[in-house]
N, C-alpha and C positions, 0 to 999 in steps of 0.2 A: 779288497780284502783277501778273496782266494790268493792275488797274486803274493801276497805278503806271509800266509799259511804255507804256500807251494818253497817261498823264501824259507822259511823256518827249517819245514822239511828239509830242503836240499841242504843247510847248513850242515843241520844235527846229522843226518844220513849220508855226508857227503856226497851226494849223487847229482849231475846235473839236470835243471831245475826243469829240464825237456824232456827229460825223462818220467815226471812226475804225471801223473792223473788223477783220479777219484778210484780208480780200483787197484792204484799201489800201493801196497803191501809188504808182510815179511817175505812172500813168494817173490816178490820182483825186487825188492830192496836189500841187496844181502846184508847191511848194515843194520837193519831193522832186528836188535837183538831188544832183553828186557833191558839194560841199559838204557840204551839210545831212546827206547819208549817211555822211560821212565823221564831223559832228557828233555824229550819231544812235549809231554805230557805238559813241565815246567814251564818250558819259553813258552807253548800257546797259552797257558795260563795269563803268563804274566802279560804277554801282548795283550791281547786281547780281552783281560781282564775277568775272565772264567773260571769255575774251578767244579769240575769232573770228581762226583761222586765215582767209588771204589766199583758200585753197578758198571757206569757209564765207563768207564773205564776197561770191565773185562769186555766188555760191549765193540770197546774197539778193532777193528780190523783190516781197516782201510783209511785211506786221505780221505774217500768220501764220509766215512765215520766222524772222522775227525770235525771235517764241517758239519755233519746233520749235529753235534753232540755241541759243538760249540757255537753254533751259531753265524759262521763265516757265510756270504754268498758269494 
């Protein structure tokens, strides 16, 4: 599942997917505007079948965010 999360990421942020970790971020992602997060928020929704209250959301700050919030391992 992470590898499918790290998939997501690298789509919406164009970046490649080697580049990703658990502590990248809008510091390390220059793509990582509120757009793209807004993006990003949608497709793991719908993957993964979640849906991130407005909290959990400002909560976010990192790929690893993303997993603790969504449930990926």
């Amino acid at each position: 599942m992470t590898k499918t999360l790290f998939q997501i990421i690298s789509e919406v942020m164009n970046i490649s997917i080697e580049k990703i970790s658990d502590s990248s971020g809008p510091d390390s992602i220059p793509a990582w505007d509120s757009f793209n997060m807004f993006v990003l928020l949608a497709e793991i929704e719908k993957e993964f079948n979640v849906n991130f209250s407005l909290e959990e959301t400002l909560q976010i700050k990192t790929v690893g965010d993303f997993r603790k919030k969504s449930g990926v391992v």
